[in-house]
N, C-alpha and C positions, 0 to 999 in steps of 0.2 A: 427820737423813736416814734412810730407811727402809733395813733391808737391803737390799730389792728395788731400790732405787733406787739403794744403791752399787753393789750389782753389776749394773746394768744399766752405771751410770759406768766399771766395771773393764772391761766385755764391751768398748764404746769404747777404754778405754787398750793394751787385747791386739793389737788387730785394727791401733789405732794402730802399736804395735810392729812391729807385719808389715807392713806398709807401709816404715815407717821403716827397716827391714834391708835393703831391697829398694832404696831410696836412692827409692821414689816419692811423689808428694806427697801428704798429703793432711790436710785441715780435718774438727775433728769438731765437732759443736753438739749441745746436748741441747735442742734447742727442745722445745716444750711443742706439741702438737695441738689443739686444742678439744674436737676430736670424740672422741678417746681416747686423749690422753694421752701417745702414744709418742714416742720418739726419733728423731731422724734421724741418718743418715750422710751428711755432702756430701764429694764426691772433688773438689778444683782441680787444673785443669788448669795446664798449668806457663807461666808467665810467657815472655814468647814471649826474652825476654833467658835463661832459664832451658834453652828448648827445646832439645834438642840437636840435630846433625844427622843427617841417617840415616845409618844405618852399616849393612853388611850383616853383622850378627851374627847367630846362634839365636834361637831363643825362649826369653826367661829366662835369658840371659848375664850375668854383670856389667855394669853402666852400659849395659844398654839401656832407654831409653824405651818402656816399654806404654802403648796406648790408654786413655783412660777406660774406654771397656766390659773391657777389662782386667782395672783396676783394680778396677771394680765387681764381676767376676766373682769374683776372689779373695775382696773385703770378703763379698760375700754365701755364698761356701763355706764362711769360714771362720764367716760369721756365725751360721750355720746350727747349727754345732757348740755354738755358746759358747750361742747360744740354747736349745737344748734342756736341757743344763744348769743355764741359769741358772733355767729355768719350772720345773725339776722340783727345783732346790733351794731355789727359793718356795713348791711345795706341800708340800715336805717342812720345810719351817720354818714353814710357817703349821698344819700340826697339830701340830707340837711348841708353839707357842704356847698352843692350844686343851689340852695337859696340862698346860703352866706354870700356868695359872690358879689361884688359892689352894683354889678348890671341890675340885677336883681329890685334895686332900691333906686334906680333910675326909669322913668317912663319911656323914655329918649331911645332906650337901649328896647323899645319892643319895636319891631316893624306894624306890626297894625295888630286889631283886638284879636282878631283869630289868634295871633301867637298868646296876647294874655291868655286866650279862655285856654290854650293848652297848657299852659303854667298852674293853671288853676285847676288841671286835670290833674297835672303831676302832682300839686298837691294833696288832692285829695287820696291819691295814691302813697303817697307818704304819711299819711292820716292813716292807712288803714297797716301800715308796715308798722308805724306805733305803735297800734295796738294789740299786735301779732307781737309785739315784742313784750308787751306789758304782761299779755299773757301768758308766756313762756314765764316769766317772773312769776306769777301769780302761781301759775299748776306746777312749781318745780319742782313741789316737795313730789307731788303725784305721780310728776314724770323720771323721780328715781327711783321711785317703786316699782313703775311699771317696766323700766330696764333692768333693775336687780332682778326683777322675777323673768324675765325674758333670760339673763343669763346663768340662770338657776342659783344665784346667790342666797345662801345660807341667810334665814331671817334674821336668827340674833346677829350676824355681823355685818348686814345689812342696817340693822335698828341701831348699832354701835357708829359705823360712818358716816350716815346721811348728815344728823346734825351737825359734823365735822364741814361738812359742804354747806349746809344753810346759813351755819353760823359764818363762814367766809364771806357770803356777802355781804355788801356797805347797803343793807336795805334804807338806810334815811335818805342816805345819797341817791339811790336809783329811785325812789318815789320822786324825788325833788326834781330830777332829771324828768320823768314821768310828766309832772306839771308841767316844768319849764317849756316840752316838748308841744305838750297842748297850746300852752300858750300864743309861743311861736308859732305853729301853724293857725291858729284864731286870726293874731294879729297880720299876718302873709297874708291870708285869703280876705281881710279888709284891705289890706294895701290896695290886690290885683280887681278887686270889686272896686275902687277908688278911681283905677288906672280905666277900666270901662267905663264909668259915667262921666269921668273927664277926659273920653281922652282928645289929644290933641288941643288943651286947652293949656299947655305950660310953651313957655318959650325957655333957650339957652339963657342960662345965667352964668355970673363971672367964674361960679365954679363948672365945668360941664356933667359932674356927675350931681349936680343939686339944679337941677330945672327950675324956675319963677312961675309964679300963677299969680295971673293978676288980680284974679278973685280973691279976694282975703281972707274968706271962712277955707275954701278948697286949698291956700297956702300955708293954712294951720295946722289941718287935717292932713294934708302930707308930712308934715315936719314933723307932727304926734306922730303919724304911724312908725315912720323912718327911724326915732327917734324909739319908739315902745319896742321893736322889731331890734335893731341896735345895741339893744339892752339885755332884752331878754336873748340874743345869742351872743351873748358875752357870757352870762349868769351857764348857757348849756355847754355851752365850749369848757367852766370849769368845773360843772361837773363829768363832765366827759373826760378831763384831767383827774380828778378828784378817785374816780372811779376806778381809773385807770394804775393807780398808785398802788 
């Protein structure tokens, strides 16, 4: 299964949990679209042996019965949130993929500087999706406030689910990811600075994707980077697994 597609699975199991705290019902399916693909959310409504009777309670009291549109209000406030998250920790893994690639960690594989210095643009652009991601992390608790109240969500039962949603996330895992992320681009953007002040200084070696330098210190200094770069996207690959669980 794709990342994209466990955490679209986990966005389902969170929103599940907010519900399920809340003591209301509700059915999740990942049907398949034709036309694009996406997910659905179905809310069931409660079996009429299930139904309670009315009670004249608040809005958002313990063991009161909400409406479907409700229920749908909530899934869709809260959906909103997990959603933006989830698109922008897909565009932010799908260009770390695009640096995972073996070319990537080959000199050989650039036609001339100008392609580095556009790699080195592209990173920096993936630098800055990082951190539009971190921050989504950071303002989450903010940013279901400001949907609950957007959707006119009752406060106490707002102040009842959110923690149900914070507490879902693997926050040790996503900082560590966090770092690993810094890292990795640190160490990329010394490799592609590497690849400019040497370039054209490696010849074909008996491996074709490990280039030779005849300079000793410059065939160190590759084989660190390739080698710290190597490592630490192994370490982000599993938390991106990790996460994904």
């Amino acid at each position: 299964m794709s990342f994209i597609a466990v955490c679209c699975s986990n966005r389902f199991k969170t929103v599940a949990l907010l519900f399920s705290a809340a003591g209301l019902p509700l059915t999740l399916s990942a049907q398949t679209d034709s036309d694009n693909s996406t997910n659905h959310l179905k809310l069931a409504a409660p079996s009429k042996a299930q139904q309670p009777a009315p009670r004249q309670q608040a809005a958002g009291s313990p063991g009161q019965a909400l409406s479907q549109a409700e229920q749908e209000a909530l899934g869709r406030a809260a959906g909103k949130v997990l959603d933006r998250i989830q698109e922008q920790e897909y565009d932010l893994y799908t260009r770390l993929t695009y640096f995972e690639k073996p070319d990537r960690l080959n000199p050989a594989s650039f036609a001339s500087v100008d392609e580095v210095q556009q790699w080195k643009s592209m990173l920096e652009q993936m630098k800055q999706k990082s951190q539009q991601v971190a921050d989504l992390y950071t303002n989450l608790s903010k940013n279901l406030d400001q949907e609950f109240r957007n959707a006119e969500i009752n406060e106490q039962l707002a102040a009842r689910l959110k923690p149900v949603i914070l507490n879902g996330f693997p926050w040790e895992t996503i900082q560590k990811k966090d770092q690993l992320m810094q890292e990795y681009i640190g160490e990329h953007g010394k490799l592609l600075a590497f690849y400019e002040t040497n370039w054209r200084t490696w010849k074909p070696g008996a491996d074709p994707a490990k280039p030779e330098f005849s300079n000793t210190q410059a065939a160190a200094t590759f084989k660190r980077l390739r080698e710290q770069i190597i490592s630490t996207g192994q370490q982000l690959e599993a938390a991106y697994r990790s996460m994904s669980q």
